[in-house]
C-alpha positions as CSV (number, residue, x, y, z in Angstrom):
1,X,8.0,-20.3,14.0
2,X,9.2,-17.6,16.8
3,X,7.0,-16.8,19.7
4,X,5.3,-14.3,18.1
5,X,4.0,-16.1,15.5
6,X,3.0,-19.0,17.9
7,X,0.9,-16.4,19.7
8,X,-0.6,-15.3,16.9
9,X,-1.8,-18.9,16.1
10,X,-2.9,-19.7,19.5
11,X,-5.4,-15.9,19.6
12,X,-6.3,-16.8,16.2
13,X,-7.6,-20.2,17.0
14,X,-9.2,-19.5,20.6
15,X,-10.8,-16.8,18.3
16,X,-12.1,-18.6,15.6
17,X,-13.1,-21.7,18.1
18,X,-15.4,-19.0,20.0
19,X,-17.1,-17.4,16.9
20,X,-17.3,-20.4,14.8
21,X,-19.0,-22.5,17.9
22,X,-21.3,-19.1,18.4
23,X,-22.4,-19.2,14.6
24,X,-23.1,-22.8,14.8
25,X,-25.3,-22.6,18.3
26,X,-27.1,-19.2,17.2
27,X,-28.0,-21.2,13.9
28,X,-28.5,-24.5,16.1
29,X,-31.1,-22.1,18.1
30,X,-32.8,-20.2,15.0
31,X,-33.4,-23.7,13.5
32,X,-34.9,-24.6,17.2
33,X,-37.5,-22.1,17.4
34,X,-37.8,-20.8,13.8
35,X,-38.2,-24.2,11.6
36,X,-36.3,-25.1,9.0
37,X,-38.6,-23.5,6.3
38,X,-36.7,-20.2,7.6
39,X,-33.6,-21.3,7.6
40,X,-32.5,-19.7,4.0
41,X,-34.1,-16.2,5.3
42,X,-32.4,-15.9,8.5
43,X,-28.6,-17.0,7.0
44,X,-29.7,-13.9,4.4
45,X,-30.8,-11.5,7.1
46,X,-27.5,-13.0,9.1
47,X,-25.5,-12.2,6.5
48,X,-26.8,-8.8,4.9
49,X,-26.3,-7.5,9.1
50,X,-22.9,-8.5,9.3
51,X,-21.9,-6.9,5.9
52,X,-23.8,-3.7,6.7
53,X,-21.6,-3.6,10.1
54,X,-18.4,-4.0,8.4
55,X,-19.4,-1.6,5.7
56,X,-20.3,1.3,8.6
57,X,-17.2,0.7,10.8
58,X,-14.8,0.5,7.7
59,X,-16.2,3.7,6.4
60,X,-16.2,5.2,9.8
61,X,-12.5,3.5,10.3
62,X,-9.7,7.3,10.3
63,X,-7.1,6.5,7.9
64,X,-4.2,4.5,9.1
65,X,-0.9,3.4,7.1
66,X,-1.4,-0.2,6.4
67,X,1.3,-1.7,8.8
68,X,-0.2,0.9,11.9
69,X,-3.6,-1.0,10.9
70,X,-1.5,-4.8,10.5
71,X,0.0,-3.8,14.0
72,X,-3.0,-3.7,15.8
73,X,-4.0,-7.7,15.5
74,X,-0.6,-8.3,17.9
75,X,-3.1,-9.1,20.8
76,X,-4.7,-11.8,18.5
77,X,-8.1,-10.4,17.7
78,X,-9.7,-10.2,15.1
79,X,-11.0,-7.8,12.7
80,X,-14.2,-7.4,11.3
81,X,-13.7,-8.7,8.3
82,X,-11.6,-11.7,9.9
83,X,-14.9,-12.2,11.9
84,X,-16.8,-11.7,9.3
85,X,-15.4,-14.6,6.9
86,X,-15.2,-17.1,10.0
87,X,-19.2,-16.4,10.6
88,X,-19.9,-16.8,6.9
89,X,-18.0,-20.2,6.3
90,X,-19.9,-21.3,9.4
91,X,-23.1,-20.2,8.0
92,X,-22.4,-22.5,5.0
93,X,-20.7,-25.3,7.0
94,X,-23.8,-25.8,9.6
95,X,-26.5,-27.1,7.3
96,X,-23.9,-29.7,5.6
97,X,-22.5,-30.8,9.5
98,X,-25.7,-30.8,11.5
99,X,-29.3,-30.9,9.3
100,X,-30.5,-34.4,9.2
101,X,-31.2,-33.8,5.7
102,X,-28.1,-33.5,4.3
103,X,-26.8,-37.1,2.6
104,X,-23.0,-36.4,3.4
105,X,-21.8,-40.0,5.4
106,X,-21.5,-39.2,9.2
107,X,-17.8,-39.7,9.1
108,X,-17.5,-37.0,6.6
109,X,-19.4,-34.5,8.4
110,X,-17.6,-35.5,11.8
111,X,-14.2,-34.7,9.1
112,X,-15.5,-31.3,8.0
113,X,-16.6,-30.2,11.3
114,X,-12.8,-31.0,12.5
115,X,-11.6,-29.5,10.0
116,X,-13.2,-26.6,9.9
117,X,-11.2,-25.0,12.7
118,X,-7.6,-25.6,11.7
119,X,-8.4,-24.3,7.7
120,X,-9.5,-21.5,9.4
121,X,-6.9,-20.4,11.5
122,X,-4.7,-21.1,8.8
123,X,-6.4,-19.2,6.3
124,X,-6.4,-16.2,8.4
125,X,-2.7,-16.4,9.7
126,X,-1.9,-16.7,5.8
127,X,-4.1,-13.4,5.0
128,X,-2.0,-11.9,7.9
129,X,1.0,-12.5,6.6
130,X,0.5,-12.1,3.0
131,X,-1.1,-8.0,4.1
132,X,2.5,-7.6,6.3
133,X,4.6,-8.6,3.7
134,X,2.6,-5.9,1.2
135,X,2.5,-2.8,4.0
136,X,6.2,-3.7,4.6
137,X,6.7,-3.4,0.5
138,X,4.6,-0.5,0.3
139,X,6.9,1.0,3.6
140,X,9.9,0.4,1.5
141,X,8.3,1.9,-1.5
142,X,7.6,5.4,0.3
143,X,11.4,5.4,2.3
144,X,13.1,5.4,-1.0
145,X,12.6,8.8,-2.1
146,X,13.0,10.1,1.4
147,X,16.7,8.2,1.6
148,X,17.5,9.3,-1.9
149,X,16.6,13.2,-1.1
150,X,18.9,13.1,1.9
151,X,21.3,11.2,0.2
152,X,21.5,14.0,-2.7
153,X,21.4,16.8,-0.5
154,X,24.5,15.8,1.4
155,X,26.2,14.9,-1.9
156,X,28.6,17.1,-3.9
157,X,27.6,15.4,-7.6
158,X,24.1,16.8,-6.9
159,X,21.6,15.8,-10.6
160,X,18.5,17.2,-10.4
161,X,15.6,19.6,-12.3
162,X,14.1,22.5,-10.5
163,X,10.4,22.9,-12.1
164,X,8.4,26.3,-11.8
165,X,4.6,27.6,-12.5
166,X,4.1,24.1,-13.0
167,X,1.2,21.4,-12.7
168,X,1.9,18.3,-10.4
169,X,-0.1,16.2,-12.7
170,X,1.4,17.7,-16.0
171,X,4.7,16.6,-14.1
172,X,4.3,13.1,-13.2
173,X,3.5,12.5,-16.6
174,X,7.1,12.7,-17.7
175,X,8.5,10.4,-14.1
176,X,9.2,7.6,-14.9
177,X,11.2,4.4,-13.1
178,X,14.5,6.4,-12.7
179,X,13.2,9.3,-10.7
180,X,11.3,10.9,-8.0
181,X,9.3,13.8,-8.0
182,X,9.2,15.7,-5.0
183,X,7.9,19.4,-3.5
184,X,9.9,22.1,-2.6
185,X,8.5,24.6,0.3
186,X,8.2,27.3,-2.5
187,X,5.9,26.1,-4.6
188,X,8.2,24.2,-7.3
189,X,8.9,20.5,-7.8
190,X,11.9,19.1,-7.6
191,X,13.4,16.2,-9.5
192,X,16.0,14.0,-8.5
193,X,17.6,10.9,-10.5
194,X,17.7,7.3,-8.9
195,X,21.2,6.8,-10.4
196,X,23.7,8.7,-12.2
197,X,22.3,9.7,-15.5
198,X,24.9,10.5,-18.2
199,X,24.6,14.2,-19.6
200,X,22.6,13.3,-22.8
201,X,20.4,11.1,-21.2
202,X,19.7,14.5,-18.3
203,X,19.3,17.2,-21.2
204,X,16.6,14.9,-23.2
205,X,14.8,14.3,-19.6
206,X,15.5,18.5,-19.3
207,X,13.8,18.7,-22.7
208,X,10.8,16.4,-22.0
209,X,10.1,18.8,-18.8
210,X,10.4,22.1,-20.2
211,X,7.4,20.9,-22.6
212,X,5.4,21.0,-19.3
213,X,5.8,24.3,-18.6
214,X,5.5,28.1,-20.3
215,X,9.1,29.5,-20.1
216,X,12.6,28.0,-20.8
217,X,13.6,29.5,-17.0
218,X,10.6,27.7,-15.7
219,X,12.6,23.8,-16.0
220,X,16.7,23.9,-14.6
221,X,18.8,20.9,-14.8
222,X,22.0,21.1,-12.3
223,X,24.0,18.3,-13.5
224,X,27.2,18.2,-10.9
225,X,28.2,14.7,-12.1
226,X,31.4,14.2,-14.1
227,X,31.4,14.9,-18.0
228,X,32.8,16.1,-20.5
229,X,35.0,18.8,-20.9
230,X,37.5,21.4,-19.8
231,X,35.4,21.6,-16.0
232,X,34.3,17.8,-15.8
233,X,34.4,18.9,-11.7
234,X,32.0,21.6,-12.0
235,X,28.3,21.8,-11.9
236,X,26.4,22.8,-15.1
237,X,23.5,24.6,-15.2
238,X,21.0,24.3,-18.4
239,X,17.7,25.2,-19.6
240,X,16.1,23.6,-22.6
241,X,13.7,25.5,-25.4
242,X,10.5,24.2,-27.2
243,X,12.8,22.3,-29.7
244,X,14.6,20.7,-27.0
245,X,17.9,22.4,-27.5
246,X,20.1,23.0,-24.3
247,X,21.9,26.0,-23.4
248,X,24.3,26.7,-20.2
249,X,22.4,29.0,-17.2
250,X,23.4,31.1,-14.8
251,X,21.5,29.5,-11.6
252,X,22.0,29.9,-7.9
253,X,21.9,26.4,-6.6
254,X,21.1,28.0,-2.8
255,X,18.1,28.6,-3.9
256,X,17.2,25.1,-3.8
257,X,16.6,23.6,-0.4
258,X,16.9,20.0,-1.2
259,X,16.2,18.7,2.6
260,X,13.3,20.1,2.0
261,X,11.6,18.6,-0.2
262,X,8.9,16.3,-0.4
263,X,7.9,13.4,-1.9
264,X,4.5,13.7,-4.4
C-alpha cells in the first residue's frame, strides 16, 4: 500500500479504537448505575439518538459531488455514519464480550473483543474505497460529454441534430447509448453522436426526433461525415417529416455554438 493509504489505516484505527472503547465504557457505566434490567432500553434510546443525529446533519449536509465529499476523510476521520456503524457493532459486541451472563467460552470472548478492532478498520477502509472507485466512475461518466462536445466543435466532420420548441424530457426519450444530449444558450438541445454514425443510421435517429417536436424545421441533422455521392466532402443538411422521410435543408451551421453547450 503507498503512504496514503497507510495513513488512512493508521486514522482509521486510532479512530475506531477511541469510539469503540467509548461505546464499550459508556455501556460498561449505564450497566453500573442503571442495572441490567435497562440494558435493552438504553441500547434502544442509544441507538434511535445516534440515527436521529445522522439523519439531521445529512439532511442539513449542502450538496457536494461525491469525490469533494470522499476527499474530505484524507485527515482520517470519520463520518457520521462511519461513527455511527462502529458505535452500533459495539453496542451488539458488549453484552456477548463483557455480561457474565452470556455462555460464550472466555477465550472466545477475549477472540471477539480482539477482533473486533481490526474487522473494523477493515470494513471501513473497504467502504472507502469501494465509494472512490464509484465517484471516480461517476467523474468519468460526466467528463465524457464534456470531451466529446469540445472534441466535435473543433472537428471539421461535425454529426449532430439541432432540436427546437422542444421538451427536455420528450428528448431524452429518444437518447440512447450512442449519444449525448446537451443545451445550447438559446434555448434548443443539441445532439451529438459518440461515434461516426453512417448516414442511414443519422436520418432514422433524425426521424425518431422530429416525432418529438411540432414542425419539420424544429429537428436539423448536419451530417459532415463522408458519404455517398457527388460531395462526399461536404456537410448535408436534412430535416425529416411525420413519415420519417428526409429531405436536404438550407441551414446556417453558425448558428450553432457547439462550445456552448451543455450537458442535460
Amino acid at each position: 500500500m503507498g503512504e496514503n493509504e497507510n495513513g488512512t489505516i493508521g486514522d482509521l484505527l486510532v479512530w475506531v479504537t477511541v469510539l469503540g472503547a467509548g461505546t464499550f465504557a459508556l455501556e460498561g457505566l449505564c450497566v453500573h448505575f442503571i442495572g441490567r434490567d435497562w440494558l435493552k432500553i438504553v441500547f434502544f434510546l442509544l441507538g434511535v439518538v445516534v440515527l436521529i443525529r445522522e439523519s439531521v446533519v445529512e439532511w442539513r449536509k449542502p450538496g457536494k459531488p461525491a469525490r469533494e465529499r470522499e476527499s474530505g476523510r484524507a485527515i482520517g476521520k470519520l463520518t457520521l455514519a462511519e461513527a455511527t456503524t462502529v458505535c452500533s457493532t459495539a453496542l451488539a459486541v458488549f453484552p456477548i464480550v463483557f455480561l457474565p451472563g452470556n455462555t460464550s467460552s472466555p477465550l472466545a470472548k477475549v477472540l471477539l473483543l480482539i477482533a473486533f478492532f481490526p474487522v473494523m478498520v477493515y470494513a471501513l477502509y473497504r467502504g472507502r474505497r469501494k465509494k472512490e472507485a464509484e465517484a471516480r466512475k461517476e467523474e468519468e461518466r460526466l467528463r465524457e460529454p464534456l470531451v466529446l462536445r469540445d472534441q466535435v466543435s473543433r472537428s471539421a466532420r461535425k454529426a449532430y441534430i439541432v432540436c427546437s420548441h422542444a421538451r427536455e424530457v420528450d428528448l431524452e426519450f429518444e437518447v440512447d447509448d450512442r449519444m449525448f444530449l446537451y443545451s445550447l444558450p438559446d434555448g434548443r438541445f443539441l445532439v451529438l453522436f459518440r461515434k461516426d454514425v453512417p448516414l442511414d443510421a443519422f436520418l432514422g435517429t433524425l426521424a425518431d426526433f422530429r416525432a418529438e417536436v411540432d414542425a419539420d424545421e424544429d429537428a436539423i441533422g448536419c451530417y459532415g461525415l463522408p458519404h455517398d455521392g457527388p460531395r462526399p466532402d461536404l456537410s448535408l443538411f436534412f430535416v425529416c417529416d411525420k413519415e420519417g422521410e428526409s429531405r436536404p435543408f438550407d441551414f446556417n451551421p453558425s448558428t450553432v455554438s457547439i462550445s456552448s453547450a451543455v450537458p442535460v
